[in-house]
C-alpha positions as CSV (number, residue, x, y, z in Angstrom):
1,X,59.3,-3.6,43.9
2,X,55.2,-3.6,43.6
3,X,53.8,-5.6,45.8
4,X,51.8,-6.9,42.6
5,X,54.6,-7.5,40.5
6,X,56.3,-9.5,43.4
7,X,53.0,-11.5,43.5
8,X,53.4,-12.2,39.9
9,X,57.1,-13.3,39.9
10,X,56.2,-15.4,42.5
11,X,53.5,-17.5,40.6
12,X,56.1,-17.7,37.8
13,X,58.6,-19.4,40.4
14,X,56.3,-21.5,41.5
15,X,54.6,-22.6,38.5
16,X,58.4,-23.2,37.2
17,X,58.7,-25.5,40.5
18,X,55.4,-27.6,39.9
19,X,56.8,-28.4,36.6
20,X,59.8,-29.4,38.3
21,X,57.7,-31.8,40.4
22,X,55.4,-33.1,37.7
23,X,58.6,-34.3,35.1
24,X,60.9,-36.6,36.4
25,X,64.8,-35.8,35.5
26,X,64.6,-39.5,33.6
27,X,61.6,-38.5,31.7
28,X,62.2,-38.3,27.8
29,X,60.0,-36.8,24.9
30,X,57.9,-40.2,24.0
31,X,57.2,-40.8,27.5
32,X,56.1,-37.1,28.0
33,X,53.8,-37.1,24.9
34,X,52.0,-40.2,26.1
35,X,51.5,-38.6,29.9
36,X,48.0,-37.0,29.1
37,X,48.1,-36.3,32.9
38,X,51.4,-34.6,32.9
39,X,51.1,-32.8,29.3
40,X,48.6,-30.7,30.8
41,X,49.7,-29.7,34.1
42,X,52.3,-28.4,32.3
43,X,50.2,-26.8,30.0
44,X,48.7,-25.1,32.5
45,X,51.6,-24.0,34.3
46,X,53.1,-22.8,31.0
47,X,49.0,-20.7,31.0
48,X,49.9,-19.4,34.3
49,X,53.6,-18.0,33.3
50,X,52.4,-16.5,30.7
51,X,48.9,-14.6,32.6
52,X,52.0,-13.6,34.6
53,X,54.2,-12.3,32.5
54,X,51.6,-10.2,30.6
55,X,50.2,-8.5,33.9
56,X,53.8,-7.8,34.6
57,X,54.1,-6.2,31.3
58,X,51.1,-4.2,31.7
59,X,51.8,-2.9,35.2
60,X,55.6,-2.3,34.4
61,X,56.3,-2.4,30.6
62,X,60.2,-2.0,32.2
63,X,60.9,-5.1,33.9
64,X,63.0,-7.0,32.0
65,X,61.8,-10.7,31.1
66,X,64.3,-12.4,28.0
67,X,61.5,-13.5,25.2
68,X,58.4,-12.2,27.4
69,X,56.3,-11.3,24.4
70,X,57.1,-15.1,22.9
71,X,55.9,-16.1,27.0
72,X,52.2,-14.3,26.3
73,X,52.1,-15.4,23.0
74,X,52.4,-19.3,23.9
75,X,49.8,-19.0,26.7
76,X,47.6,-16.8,24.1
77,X,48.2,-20.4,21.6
78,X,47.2,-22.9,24.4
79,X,44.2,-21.1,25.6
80,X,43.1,-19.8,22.3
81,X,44.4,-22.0,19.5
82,X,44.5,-25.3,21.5
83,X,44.3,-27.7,18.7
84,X,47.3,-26.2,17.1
85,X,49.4,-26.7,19.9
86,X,51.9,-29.5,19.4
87,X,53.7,-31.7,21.9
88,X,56.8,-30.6,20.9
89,X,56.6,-27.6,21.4
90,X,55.4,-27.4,24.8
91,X,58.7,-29.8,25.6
92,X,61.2,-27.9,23.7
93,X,60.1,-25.2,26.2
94,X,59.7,-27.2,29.5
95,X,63.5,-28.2,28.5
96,X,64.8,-25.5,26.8
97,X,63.3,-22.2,28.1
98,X,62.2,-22.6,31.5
99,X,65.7,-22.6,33.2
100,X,66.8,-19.6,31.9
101,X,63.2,-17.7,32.7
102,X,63.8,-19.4,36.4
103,X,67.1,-17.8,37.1
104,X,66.0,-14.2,35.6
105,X,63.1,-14.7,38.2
106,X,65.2,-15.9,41.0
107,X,67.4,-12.4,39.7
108,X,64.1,-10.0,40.2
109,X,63.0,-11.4,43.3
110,X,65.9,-11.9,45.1
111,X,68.4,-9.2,43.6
């Protein structure tokens, strides 16, 4: 594997880990929407998966990343169209989405 493209997986693990950090397990939507502190490290994580995930794409259109193009588009949203970006949907993806982008990960980097 590029040594680049390793780099890059590896912001997306840790990113995905900060998260982890930043949301307790006990931590429900209500409390999460009025966490301005934690709604944006998030967001900014969710940024840096994304910058990721497109560099990956451009260096190695190949690697295989389940709803990459929907990743880049989010972080395109939050950067871009901030004001449009709901609370919601930044938590349907911290608890929907992420796992299954952090095992894929773990799979590149470590298979």
């Amino acid at each position: 594997m590029q040594k680049e493209i390793q780099t890059w997986l590896e912001d997306i693990k840790q990113s995905i880990e900060e998260k982890e950090s930043f949301l307790p397990e006990t931590i429900n939507f209500f409390e999460f929407q009025k966490d301005l502190k934690t709604r944006k490290a998030v967001e900014r994580n969710i940024e840096i998966i994304g910058e990721a995930v497109n560099r990956i794409l451009q260096f190695d259109p190949e690697i295989q990343i389940s709803h990459a193009r929907k990743i880049v588009d989010t972080r395109n949203r939050i950067i871009h169209g901030y004001d449009s970006v709901s609370e919601d949907i930044i938590w349907a993806i911290v608890t929907r989405d992420l796992g299954q982008l952090q095992k894929e990960i773990h799979s590149l980097l470590y298979n």
